[in-house]
C-alpha positions as CSV (number, residue, x, y, z in Angstrom):
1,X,-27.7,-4.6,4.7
2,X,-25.5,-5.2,1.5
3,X,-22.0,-4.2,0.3
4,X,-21.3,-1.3,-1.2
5,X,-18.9,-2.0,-4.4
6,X,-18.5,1.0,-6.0
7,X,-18.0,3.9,-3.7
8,X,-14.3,4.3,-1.7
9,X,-14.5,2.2,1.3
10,X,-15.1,5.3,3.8
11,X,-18.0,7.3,3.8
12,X,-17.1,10.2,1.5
13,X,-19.5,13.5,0.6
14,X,-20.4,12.9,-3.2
15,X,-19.4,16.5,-4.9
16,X,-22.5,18.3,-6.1
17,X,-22.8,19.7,-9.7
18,X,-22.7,22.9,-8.0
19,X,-19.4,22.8,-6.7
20,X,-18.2,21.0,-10.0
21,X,-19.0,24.0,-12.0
22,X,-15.9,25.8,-10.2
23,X,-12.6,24.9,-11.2
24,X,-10.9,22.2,-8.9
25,X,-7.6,21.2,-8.8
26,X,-7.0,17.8,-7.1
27,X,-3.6,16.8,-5.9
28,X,-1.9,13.7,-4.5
29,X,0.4,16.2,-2.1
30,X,-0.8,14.9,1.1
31,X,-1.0,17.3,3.8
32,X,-1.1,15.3,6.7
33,X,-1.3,11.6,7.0
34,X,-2.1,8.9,9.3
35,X,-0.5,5.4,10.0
36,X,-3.5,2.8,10.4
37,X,-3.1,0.8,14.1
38,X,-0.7,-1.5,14.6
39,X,1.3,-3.5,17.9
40,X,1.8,-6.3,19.2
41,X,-0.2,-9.1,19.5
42,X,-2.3,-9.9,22.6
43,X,-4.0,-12.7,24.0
44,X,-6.6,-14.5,21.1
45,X,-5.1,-12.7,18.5
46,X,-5.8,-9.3,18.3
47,X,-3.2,-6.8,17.8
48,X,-3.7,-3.6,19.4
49,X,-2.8,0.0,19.3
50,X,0.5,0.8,18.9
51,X,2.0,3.0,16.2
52,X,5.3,4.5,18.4
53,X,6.1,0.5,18.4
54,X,9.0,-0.3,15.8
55,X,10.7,-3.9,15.9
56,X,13.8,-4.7,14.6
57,X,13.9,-7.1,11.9
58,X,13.6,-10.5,13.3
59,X,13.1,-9.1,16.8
60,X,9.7,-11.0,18.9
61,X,6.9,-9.5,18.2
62,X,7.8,-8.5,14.9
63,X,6.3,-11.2,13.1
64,X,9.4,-12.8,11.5
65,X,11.9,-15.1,12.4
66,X,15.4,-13.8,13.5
67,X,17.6,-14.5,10.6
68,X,20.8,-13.8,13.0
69,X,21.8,-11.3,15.2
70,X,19.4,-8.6,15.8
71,X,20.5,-5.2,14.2
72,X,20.4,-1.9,15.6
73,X,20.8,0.7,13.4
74,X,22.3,3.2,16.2
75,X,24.4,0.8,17.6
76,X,25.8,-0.8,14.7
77,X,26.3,2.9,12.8
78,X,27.8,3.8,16.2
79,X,30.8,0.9,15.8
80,X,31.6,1.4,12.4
81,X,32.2,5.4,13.0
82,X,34.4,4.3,16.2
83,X,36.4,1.9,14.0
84,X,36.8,3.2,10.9
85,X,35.3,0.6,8.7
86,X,32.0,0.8,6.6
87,X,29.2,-1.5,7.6
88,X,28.7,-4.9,5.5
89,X,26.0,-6.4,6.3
90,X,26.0,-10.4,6.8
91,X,22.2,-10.8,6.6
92,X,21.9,-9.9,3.2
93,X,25.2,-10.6,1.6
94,X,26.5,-10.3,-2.0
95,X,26.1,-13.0,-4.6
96,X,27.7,-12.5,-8.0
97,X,24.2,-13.6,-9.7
98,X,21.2,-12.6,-8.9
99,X,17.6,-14.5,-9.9
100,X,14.4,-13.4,-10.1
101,X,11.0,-14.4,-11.4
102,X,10.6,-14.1,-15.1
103,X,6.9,-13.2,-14.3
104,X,4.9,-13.7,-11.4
105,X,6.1,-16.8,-9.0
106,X,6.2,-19.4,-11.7
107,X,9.5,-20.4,-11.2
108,X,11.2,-19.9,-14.2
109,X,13.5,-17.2,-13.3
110,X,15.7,-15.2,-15.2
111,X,19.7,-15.5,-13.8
112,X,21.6,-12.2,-14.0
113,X,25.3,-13.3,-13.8
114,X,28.3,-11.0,-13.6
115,X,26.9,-8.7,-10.8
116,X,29.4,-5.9,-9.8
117,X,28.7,-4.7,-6.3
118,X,29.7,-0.8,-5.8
119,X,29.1,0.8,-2.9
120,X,26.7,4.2,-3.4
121,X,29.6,6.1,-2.8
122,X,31.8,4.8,-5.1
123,X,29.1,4.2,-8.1
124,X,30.8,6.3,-10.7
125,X,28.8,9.7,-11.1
126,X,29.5,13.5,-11.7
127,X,29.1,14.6,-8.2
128,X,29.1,13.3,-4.5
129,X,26.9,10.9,-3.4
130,X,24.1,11.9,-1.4
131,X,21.1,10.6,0.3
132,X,18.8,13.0,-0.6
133,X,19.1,15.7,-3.4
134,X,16.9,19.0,-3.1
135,X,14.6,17.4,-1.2
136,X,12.0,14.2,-2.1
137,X,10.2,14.6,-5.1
138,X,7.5,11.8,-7.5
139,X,10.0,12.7,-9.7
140,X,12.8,11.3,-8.5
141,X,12.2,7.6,-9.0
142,X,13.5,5.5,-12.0
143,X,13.4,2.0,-12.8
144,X,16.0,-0.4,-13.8
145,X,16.2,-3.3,-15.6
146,X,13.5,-5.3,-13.6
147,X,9.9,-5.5,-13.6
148,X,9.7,-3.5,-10.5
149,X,7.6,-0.7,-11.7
150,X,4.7,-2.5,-9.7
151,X,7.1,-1.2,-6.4
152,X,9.0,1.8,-7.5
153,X,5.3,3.5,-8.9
154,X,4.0,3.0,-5.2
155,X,7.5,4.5,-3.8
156,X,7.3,7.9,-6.5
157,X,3.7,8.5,-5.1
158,X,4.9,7.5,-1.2
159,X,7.7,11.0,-2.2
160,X,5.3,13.1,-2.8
161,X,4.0,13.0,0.6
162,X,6.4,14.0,3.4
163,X,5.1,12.8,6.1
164,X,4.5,9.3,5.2
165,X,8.2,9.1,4.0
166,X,9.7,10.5,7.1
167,X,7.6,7.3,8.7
168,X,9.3,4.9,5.6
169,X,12.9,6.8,5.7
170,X,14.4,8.2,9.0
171,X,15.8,11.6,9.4
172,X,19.8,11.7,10.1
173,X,21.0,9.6,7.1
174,X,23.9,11.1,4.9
175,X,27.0,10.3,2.8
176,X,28.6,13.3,4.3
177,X,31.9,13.0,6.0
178,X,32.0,12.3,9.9
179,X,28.4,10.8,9.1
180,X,28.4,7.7,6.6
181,X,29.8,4.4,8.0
182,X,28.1,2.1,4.9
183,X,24.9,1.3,7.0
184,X,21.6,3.1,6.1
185,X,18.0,1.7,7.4
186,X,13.9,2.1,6.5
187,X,10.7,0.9,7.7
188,X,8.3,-0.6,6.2
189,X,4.5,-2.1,7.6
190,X,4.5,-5.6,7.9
191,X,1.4,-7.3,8.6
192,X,0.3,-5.0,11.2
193,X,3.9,-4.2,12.8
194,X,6.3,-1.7,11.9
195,X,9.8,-3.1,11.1
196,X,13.3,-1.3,10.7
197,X,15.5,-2.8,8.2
198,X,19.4,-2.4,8.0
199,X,21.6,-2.7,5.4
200,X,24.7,-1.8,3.6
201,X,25.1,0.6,0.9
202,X,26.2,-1.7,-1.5
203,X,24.4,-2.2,-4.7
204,X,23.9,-4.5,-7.7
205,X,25.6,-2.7,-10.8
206,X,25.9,-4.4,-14.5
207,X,28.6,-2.8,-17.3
208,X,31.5,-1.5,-14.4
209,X,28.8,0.4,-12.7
210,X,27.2,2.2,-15.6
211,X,24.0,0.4,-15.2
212,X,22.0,-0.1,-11.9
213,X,19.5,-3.2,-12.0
214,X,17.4,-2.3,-9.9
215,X,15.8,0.9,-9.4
216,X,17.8,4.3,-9.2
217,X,17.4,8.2,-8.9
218,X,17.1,10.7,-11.6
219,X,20.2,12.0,-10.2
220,X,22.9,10.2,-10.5
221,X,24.0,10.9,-7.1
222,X,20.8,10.2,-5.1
223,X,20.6,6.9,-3.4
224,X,17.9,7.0,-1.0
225,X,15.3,5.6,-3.5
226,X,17.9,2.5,-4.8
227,X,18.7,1.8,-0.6
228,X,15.3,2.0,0.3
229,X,14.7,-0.8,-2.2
230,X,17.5,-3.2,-0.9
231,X,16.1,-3.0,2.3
232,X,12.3,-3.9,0.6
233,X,14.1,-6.7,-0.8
234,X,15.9,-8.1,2.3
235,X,12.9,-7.4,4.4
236,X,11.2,-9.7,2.0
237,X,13.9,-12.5,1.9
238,X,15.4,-11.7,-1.9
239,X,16.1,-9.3,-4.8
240,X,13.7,-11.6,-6.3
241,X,11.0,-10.3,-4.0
242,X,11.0,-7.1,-5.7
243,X,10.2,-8.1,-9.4
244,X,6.4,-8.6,-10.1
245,X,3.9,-7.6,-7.6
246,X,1.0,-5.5,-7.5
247,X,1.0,-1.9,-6.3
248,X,-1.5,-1.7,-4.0
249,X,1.2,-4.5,-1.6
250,X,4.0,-1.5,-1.8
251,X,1.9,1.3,-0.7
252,X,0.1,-0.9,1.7
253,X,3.7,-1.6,3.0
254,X,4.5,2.4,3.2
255,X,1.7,3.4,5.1
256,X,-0.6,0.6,6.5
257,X,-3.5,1.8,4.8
258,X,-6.1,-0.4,2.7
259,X,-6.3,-0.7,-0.8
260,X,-9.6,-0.9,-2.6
261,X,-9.4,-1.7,-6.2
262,X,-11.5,-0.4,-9.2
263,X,-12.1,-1.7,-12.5
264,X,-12.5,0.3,-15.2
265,X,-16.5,-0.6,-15.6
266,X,-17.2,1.2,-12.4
267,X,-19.3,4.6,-13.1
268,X,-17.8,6.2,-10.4
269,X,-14.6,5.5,-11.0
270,X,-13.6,9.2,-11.7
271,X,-15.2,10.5,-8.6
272,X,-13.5,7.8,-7.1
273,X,-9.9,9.2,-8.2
274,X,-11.5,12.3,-7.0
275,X,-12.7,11.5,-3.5
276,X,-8.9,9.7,-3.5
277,X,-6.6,12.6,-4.0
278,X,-9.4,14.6,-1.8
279,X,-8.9,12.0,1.2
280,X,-5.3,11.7,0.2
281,X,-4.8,8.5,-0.6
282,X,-1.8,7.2,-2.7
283,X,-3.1,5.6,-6.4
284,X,-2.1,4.1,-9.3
285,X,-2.8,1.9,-12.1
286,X,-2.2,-0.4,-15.1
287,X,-3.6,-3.2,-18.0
288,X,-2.5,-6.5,-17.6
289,X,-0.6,-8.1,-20.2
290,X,-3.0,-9.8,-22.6
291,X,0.4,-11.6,-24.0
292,X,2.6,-13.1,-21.7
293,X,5.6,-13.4,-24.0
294,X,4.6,-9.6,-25.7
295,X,3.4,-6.7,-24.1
296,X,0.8,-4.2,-25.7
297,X,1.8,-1.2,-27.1
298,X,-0.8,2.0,-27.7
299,X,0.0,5.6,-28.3
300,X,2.9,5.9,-25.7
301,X,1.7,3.2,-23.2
302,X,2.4,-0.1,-22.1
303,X,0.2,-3.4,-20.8
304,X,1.7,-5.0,-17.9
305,X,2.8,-1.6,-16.5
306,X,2.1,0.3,-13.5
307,X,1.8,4.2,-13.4
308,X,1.4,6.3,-10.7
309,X,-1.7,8.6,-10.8
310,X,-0.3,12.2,-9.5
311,X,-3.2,14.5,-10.3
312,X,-6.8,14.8,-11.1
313,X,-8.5,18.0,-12.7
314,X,-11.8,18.7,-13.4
315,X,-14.0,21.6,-14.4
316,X,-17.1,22.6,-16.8
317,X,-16.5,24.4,-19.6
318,X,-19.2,27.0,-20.8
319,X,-21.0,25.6,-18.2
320,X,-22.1,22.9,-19.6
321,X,-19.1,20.2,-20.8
322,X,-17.2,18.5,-17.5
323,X,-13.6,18.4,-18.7
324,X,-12.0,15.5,-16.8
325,X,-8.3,14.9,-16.7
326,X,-5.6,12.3,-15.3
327,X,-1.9,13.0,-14.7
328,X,0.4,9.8,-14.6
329,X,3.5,9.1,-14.0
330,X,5.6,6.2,-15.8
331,X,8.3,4.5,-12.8
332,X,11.1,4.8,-16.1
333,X,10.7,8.1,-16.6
334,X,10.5,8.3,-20.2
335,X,7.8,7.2,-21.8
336,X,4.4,9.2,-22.2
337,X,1.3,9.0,-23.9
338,X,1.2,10.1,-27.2
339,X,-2.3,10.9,-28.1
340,X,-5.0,13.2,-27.4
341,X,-3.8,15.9,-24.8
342,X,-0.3,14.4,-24.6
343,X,2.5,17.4,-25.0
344,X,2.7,19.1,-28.5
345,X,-0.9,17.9,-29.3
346,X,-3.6,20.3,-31.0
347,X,-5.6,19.7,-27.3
348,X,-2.4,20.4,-25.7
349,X,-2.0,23.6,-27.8
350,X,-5.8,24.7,-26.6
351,X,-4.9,24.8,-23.2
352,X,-4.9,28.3,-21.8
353,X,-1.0,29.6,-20.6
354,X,-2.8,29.9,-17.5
355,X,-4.4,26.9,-16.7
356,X,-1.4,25.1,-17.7
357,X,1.1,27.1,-15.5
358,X,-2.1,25.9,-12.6
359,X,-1.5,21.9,-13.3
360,X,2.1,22.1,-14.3
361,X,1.7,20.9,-17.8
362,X,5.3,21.6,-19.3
363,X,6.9,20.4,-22.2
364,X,9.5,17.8,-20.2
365,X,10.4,14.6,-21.5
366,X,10.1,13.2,-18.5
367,X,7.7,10.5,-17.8
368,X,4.9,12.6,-16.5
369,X,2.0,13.3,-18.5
370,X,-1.8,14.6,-19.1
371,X,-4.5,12.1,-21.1
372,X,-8.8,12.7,-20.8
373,X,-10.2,10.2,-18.1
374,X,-12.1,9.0,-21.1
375,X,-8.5,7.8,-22.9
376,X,-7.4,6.5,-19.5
377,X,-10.8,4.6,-18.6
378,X,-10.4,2.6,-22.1
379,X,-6.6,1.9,-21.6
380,X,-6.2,1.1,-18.2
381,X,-8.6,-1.8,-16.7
382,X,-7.2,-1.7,-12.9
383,X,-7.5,1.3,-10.7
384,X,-5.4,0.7,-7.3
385,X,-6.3,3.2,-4.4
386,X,-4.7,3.0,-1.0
387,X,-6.7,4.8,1.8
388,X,-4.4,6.4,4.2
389,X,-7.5,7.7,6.6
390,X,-10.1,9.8,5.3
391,X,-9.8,13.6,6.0
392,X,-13.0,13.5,8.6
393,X,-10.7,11.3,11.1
394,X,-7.9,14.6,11.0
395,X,-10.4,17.3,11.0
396,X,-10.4,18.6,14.3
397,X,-13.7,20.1,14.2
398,X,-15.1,16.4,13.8
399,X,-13.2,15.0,16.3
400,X,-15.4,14.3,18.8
401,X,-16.0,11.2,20.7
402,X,-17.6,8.6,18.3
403,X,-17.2,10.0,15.1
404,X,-14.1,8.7,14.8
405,X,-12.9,5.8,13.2
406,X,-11.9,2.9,15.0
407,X,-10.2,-0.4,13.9
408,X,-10.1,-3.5,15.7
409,X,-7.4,-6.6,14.2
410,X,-7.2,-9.6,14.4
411,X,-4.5,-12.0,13.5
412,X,-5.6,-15.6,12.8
413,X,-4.7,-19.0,10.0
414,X,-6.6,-21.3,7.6
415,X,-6.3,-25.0,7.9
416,X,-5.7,-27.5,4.9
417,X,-9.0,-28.3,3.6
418,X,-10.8,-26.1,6.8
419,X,-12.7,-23.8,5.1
420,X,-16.5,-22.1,6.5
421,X,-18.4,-24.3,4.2
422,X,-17.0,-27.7,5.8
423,X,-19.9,-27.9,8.2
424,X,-18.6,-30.9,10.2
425,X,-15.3,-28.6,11.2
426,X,-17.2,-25.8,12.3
427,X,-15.4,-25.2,15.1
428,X,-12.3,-25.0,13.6
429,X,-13.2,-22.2,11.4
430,X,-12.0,-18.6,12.1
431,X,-14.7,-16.5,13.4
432,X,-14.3,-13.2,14.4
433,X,-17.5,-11.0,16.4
434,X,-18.0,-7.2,16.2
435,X,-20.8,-5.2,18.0
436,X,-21.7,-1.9,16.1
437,X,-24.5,0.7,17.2
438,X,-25.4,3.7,14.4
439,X,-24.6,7.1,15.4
440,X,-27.8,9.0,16.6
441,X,-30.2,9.5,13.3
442,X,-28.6,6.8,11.6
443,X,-30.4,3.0,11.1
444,X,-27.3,1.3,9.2
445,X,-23.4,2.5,10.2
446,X,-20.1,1.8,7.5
447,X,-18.4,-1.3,8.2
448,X,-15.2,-1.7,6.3
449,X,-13.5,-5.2,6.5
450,X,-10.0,-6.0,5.0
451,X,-8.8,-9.7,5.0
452,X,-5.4,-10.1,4.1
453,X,-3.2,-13.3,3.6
454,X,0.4,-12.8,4.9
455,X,3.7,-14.3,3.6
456,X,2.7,-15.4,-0.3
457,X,5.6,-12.8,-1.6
458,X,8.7,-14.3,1.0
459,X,6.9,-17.6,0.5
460,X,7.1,-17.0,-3.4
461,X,3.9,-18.5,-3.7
462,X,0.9,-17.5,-5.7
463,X,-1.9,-15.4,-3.8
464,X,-4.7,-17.8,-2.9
465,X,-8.3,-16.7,-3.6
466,X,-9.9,-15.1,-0.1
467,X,-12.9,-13.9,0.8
468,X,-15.3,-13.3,3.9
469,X,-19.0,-13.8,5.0
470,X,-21.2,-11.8,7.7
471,X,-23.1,-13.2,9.9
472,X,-25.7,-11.4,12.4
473,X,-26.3,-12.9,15.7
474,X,-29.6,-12.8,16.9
475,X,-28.9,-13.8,20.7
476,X,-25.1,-13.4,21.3
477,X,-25.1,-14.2,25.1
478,X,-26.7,-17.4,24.6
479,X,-24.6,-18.6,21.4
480,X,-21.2,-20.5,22.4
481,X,-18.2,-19.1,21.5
482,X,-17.4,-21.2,18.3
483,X,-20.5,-21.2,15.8
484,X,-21.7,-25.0,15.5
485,X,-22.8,-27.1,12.1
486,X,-26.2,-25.8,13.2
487,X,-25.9,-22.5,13.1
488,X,-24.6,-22.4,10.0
489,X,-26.8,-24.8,8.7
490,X,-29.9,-22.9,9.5
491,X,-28.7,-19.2,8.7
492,X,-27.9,-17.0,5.6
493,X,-24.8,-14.5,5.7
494,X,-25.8,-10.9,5.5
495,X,-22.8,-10.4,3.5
496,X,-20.7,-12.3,1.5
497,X,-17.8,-11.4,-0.9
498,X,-17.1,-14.0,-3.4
499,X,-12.7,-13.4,-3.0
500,X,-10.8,-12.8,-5.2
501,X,-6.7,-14.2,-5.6
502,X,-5.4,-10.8,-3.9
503,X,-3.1,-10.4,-1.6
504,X,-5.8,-8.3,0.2
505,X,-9.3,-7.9,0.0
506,X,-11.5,-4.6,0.6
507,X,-15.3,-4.2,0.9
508,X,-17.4,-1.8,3.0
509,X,-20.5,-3.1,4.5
510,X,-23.9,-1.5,5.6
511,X,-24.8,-3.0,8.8
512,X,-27.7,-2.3,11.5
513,X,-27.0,-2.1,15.1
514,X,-26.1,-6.0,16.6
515,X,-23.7,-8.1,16.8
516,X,-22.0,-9.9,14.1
517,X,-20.0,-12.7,13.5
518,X,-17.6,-12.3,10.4
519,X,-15.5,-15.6,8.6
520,X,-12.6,-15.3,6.6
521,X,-12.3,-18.0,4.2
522,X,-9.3,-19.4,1.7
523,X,-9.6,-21.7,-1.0
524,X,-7.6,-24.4,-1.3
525,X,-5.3,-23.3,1.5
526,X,-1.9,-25.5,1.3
527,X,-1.1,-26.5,4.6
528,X,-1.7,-23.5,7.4
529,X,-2.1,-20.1,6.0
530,X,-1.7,-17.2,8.3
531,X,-4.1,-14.5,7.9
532,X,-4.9,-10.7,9.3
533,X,-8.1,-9.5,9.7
534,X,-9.1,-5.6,9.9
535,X,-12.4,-4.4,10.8
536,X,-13.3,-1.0,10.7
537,X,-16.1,1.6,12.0
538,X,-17.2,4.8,14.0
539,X,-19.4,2.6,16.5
540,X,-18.1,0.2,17.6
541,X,-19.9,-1.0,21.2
542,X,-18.1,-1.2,24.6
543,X,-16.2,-4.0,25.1
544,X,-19.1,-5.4,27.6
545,X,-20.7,-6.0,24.8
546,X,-18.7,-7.3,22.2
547,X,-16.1,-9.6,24.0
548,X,-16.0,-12.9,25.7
549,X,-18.3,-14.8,23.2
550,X,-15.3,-15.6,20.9
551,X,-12.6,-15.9,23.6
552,X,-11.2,-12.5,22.2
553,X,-9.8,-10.0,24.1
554,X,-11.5,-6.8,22.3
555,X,-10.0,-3.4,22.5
556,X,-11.5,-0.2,20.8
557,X,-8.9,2.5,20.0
558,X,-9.5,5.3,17.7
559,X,-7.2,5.7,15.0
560,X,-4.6,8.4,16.1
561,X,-3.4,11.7,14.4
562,X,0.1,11.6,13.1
563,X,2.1,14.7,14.6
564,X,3.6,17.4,12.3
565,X,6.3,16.5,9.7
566,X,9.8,16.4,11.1
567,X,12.6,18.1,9.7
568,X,14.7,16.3,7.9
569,X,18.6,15.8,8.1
570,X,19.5,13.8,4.8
């Protein structure tokens, strides 16, 4: 039994050399997608299957509190076009400053004053507003002023896949005439529910509307990428919810996947990217800042910066040399890497006509460029990858009983100074069981466990450092329901993961067949913090087997296929 650090968290083929030696062409254009399981909570704290469930913000079940009337999009957007007037929305109103925090949630914020509200359809620009512009594109995403590029690199790599951003932004939304009333609305994951948000169409403008301060399209008369950020930063309580952040939070929030993070030290990190854009997943990446009052500055690229990662080439040259590429996209969409392989480079001029027309390597100012993995590795030190569900779970040929993947969560809190190693408040500790039986052949099955804190970012408070620990249980049946100081004097975890000050945490876990008892833990908690806890596997035991000994009511779903991508009305 051990945990496995270094491959992604689902049991992906490892290419062979054989099919390396072929040219391969790996992009993040998802084909299908899935949306991880989700509902509302049942008795004990788990939260069962229910992706067609979406709550309105504030609504019960949907894990925050009402902040006034409850909106409906329909019903709202149905008044205005009856009366004439545009939606404003009084949930989220206008303030002629805006603060945010100068760099994480240390409370020294900067103050923006002189804010100029203008609604989308009236921001000056050479055509009519629109929603969306030729269709959704990575390309269409531009930061503003803020240090939002943790958000808006997550957002350009949610556009390039359709059918995870027809689950983010709903069909029938327009500035055309008969159509717009001021009220637009998206939906984002939150903590295991899906939530719509409404809001108005006004926006925070600086210089009479020449200059947006938050993000923006690369036309000028797109607005679907600048809305669907208002309504990120009102689902989250403030504009100042937007600025700082890591990446893998936004494109956790557009999909309900999990996010497993590399460093740049892991061998396999390539194959990694690889087995990423293969399962479609949705990456990115970045250096922190080694100066917090400077950042770094090499060949084209900055510390403290987020890019997307958009494609992944590989092939051998002669047989014999593996040439292995990155393409990444920066959220301003200007600035590019300037050195080996960049655009105009003697590498860049090597390139065949052919294989460049192949990975769309054109000479475009415009954000988007090539560097060697080898460049990249010694730049960039964090790798973020967000598994949407691996390609075995949607291949239809595989989809037989249990080989799926199922997922069972749990929704449960940390109390001040509880933690698992307080022995005399065992029982008081969050414990969690699981039953898991190999598939046929097979002595040790995948276990992939997620612990995620909620609320830190609407809080504004620093992410505290979690972890977990695996137990197995020997005799279930004859164990009571809440592990005593004995039991955990007297055995050592299977499994333990040392945490780390993430919002979430990501591991995969060899386990034999038995039943296991698995502890979150927080350090230094302050006061109750609310966690949720997802468990994943392709054998999971009946629930005869599993339930009861914790007081949990245990129900095994496999994770469902989304349908086909819906047309889109925009």
């Amino acid at each position: 039994m051990s945990g496995d650090s270094t491959n992604s968290p689902f049991e992906y083929c490892k290419k062979t050399s054989e099919t390396l030696k072929q040219c391969k062409v790996y992009d993040c254009r998802q084909k299908f997608g899935n949306l991880y399981v989700q509902g509302e909570p049942l008795k004990g704290g788990f939260v069962g299957a229910n992706v067609t469930t979406i709550f309105k913000l504030g609504e019960e079940g949907s894990g925050i509190k009402p902040r006034g009337p409850i909106q409906d999009y329909d019903q709202l957007k149905k008044e205005c076009l009856a009366s004439g007037k545009s939606f404003e929305d009084p949930l989220f109103p206008r303030t002629s400053t805006l603060s945010v925090p100068r760099a994480g949630y240390d409370n020294a914020d900067i103050v923006y004053r002189g804010i100029e509200w203008i609604r989308a359809k009236d921001i000056p620009k050479d055509k009519p507003a629109e929603f969306v512009v030729d269709g959704t594109s990575r390309m269409d995403i531009a930061q503003g002023k803020l240090a939002d590029c943790w958000f808006q690199a997550g957002l350009s790599a949610l556009a390039m896949n359709p059918i995870l951003w027809s689950k983010v932004v709903p069909k029938g939304q327009s500035f055309r005439e008969g159509e717009y009333a001021g009220i637009f609305h998206f939906r984002f994951w939150y903590f295991g529910k899906w939530v719509d948000v409404v809001v108005d169409d006004y926006l925070p403008m600086l210089w009479n509307g020449s200059q947006s301060v938050y993000a923006h399209s690369t036309e000028n008369n797109e607005f679907w990428c600048a809305l669907l950020t208002k309504a990120y930063a009102k689902l989250y309580g403030d504009w100042g919810a937007v600025n700082w952040g890591a990446c893998g939070e936004a494109m956790e929030d557009f999909t309900g996947g999990i996010v497993r993070v590399y460093s740049n030290d892991d061998e396999n990190l390539f194959n990694n990217l690889l087995d990423g854009q293969e399962e479609n997943a949705l990456m990115a990446c970045m250096r922190p800042r080694l100066n917090d009052h400077e950042p770094g500055y090499e060949a084209g690229l900055f510390e403290g910066h987020v890019y997307t990662v958009t494609k992944v080439y590989t092939n051998y040259v002669d047989g014999e040399d593996r040439v292995e590429w990155v393409r990444l996209r920066d959220p301003y969409g200007k600035y590019e890497w300037t050195g080996e392989l960049s655009e105009g480079s003697r590498e860049w001029k090597e390139v065949p006509e052919k294989l460049k027309k192949e990975l769309e390597m054109v000479t475009k100012r415009d954000g988007e460029f090539w560097m060697p993995f080898k460049k990249f590795k010694s730049f960039f030190t964090i790798v973020e990858i967000c598994y949407i569900i691996p390609k075995s779970l949607t291949d239809g040929s595989s989809r037989e009983g249990k080989t799926d993947w199922q997922v069972k969560v749990f929704e449960g809190e940390w109390l001040h100074g509880v933690t698992d190693d307080e022995l005399s408040l065992a029982d008081r500790v969050p414990q969690y069981r699981i039953t898991v039986k190999p598939r046929d052949k097979e002595s040790e099955c995948t276990v992939v466990v997620a612990v995620m804190q909620k609320y830190q970012r609407i809080k504004r408070a620093e992410n505290r450092k979690i972890g977990f620990k695996i137990y197995e249980l020997k005799d279930p049946k004859n164990l009571p329901k809440s592990l005593s100081v004995r039991f955990f004097e007297r055995h050592t975890p299977v499994y333990k993961n040392w945490g780390s000050p993430r919002r979430e945490i990501c591991y995969s876990v060899q386990l034999k067949a038995g039943t296991y008892c698995i502890v979150p833990q927080i350090w230094h908690p302050q006061g109750k913090e609310e966690f949720l806890l997802r468990v994943y596997a392709r054998n999971f035991a009946d629930d005869k087997e599993s339930d009861g000994e914790d007081g949990t009511d245990v129900v095994d779903e496999a994770v469902p296929e989304l349908g086909p991508v819906p047309d889109e009305d925009a």
